[in-house]
N, C-alpha and C positions, 0 to 999 in steps of 0.2 A: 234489590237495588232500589235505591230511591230517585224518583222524578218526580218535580213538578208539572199539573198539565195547566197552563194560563192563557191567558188573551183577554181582549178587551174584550167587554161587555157586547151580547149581538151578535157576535162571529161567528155562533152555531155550536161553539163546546158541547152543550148539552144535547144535543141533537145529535153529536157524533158519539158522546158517548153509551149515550141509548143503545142508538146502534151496532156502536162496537160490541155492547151488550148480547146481541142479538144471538137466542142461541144458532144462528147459520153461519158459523165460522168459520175460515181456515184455519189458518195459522197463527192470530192472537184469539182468545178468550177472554171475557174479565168471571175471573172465580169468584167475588167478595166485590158488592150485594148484587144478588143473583137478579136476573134480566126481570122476572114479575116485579119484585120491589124496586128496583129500580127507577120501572115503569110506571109503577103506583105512585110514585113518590115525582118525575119528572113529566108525568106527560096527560093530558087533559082530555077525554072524551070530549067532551063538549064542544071544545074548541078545535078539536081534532089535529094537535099541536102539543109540543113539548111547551110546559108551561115558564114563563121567563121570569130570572133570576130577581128576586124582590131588593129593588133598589136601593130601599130603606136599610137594609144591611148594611154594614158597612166590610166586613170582611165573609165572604161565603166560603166553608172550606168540608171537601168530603172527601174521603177518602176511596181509591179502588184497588183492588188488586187484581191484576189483571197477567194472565202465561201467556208465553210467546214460545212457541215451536223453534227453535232455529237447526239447523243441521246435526249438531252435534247431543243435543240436550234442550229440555223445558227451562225456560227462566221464568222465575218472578219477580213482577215489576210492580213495587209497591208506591203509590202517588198517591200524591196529593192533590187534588180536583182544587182550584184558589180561583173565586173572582172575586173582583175588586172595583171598587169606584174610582171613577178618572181623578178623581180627589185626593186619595191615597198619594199621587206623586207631589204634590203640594206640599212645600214647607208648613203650612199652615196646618192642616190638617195633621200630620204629622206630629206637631207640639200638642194640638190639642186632642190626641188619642196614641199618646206616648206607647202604652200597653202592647194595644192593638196594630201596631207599626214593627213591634218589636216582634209580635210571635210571624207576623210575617215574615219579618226579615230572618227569623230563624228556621224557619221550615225554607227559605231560599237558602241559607246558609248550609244547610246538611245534605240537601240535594245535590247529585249525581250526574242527573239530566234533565234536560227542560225539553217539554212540548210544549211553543207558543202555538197556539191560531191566530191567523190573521185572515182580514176579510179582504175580499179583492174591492179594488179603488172603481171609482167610479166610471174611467175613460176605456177600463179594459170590458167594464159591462155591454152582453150582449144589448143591441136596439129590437126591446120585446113591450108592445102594452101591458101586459103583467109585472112588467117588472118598473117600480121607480128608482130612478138613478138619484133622487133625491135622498135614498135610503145608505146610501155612499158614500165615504167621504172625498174626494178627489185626492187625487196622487201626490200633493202638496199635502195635504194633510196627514195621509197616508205614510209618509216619509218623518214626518215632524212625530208620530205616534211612533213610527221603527226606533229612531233616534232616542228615544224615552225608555225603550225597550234596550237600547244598549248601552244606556247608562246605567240601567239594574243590574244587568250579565256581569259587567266589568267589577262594577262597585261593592255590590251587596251577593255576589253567588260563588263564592273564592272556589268552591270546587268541583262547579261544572264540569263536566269534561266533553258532553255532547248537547247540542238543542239540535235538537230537530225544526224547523220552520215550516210551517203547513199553513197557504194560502187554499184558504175553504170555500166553499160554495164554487168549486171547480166548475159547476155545472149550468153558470149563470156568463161564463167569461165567454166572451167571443173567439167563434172558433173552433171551443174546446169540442171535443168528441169522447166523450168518457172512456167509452171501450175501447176506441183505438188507442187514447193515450194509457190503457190498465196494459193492453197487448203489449205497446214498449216500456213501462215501468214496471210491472208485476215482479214479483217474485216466486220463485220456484227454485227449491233447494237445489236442482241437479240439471236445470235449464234454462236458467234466467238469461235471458237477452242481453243485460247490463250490469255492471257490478254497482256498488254505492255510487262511487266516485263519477263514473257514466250518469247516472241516475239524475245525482247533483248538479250537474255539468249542463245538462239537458233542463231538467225545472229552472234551475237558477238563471238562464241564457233564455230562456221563453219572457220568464214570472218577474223575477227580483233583481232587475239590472238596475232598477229607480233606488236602489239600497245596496251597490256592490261595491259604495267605500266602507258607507258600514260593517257590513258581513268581513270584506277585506281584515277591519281591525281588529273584530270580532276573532278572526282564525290567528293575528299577530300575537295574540295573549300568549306571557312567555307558559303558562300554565297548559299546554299544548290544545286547548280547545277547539274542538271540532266544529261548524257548522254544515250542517246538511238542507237541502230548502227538498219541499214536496208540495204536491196539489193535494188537495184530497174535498171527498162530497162523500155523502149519506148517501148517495143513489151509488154509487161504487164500491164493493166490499174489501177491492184488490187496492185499489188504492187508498182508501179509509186503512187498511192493516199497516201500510209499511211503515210509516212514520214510528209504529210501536214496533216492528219488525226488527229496523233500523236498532233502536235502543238497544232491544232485546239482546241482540248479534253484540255490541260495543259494548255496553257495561257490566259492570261485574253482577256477577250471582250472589253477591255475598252483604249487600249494601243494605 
């Protein structure tokens, strides 16, 4: 199956994908490039940090493959790792790197599913001296980036059928409690507390009420397209899995 995995620039992609990497897995793996090269390639002794996307790029694009366990059968979920410069949405930029707009828009075009990241807003950040809220954008802005995000889906992604939505750095929001929210979101083939739908219902009604016209139109598409919203952090493996869990279960094997 094919997915795209996107988000803004910051949001931590790279750091979950690491992660996700990480040979301590349940129920998602990534098969294709194995966790040492990965690691070799994304993340910095020195700095003691996953090293950040070089901005001078203008499109970054890597590919994973990555199996997901579900119930009945292994699937493989073949994506496409994409980040981009906030500049790419610009008409301007646009004309003047006609090429490079295009193979984007065509690796959105063939995709199946999207996993965006998005980072939490500013107002829901925990009050910690470690953390600056300057590193955030506010919830106004926050909403004006979703809206950008759902003029792509509509326009340029004709045959999506699922995105997943994953608000990251779960572990910085006020409030949050990792493990209690893995305890009521987790998955487990033969026990799970909540179905998708539960799942959805409960993130989205926490997380993404600042964006439920969006999402709303989002799910009107006559093309039956799904949205699902999830938290997810690197310090949590249970919730870092489902978002790919999620796909997994929903699209086909054969993409």
């Amino acid at each position: 199956m094919g997915v795209i995995y996107i988000g803004d620039r910051e949001t931590g992609k790279t750091s979950l994908a690491l992660e996700l990497a990480h040979p301590n897995h349940q129920y998602v793996s990534v098969l294709y490039p194995p966790y040492s090269q990965l690691k070799a390639l994304l993340y910095s002794d020195v700095e003691g940090r996953t090293t950040a996307t070089d901005a001078s790029q203008s499109i970054y694009d890597r590919n994973l493959e990555i199996e997901v366990v579900v119930p009945t059968q292994r699937k493989k979920i073949y994506t496409d790792w994409i980040d981009t410069p906030g500049e790419i949405w610009r008409s301007s930029w646009q004309q003047t790197n006609p090429e490079l707009w295009e193979n984007f828009l065509e690796t959105a075009r063939k995709s199946e599913g999207v996993l965006l990241v998005v980072p939490p807003y500013r107002e829901i950040i925990r009050k910690d001296d470690r953390i600056d809220p300057e590193n955030f954008v506010t919830q106004q802005q926050w909403i004006r980036r979703f809206d950008r995000w759902v003029e792509f889906f509509q326009h340029d992604c004709p045959h999506v059928k699922h995105i997943a939505l994953c608000l990251n750095k779960a572990d910085l929001i006020e409030g949050i409690d990792l493990k209690r929210e893995a305890q009521q979101l987790a998955y487990h083939p033969q026990k799970s507390r909540l179905n998708w739908m539960q799942r959805n219902n409960y993130v989205f009604k926490r997380f993404f009420r600042p964006v439920r016209s969006q999402i709303a139109q989002l799910n009107q598409r006559p093309s039956s397209l799904a949205v699902k919203c999830f938290i997810t952090s690197i310090y949590n493996r249970e919730l870092l899995e489902l978002p790919w869990i999620y796909l997994g279960t929903y699209l086909r094997s054969d993409t």
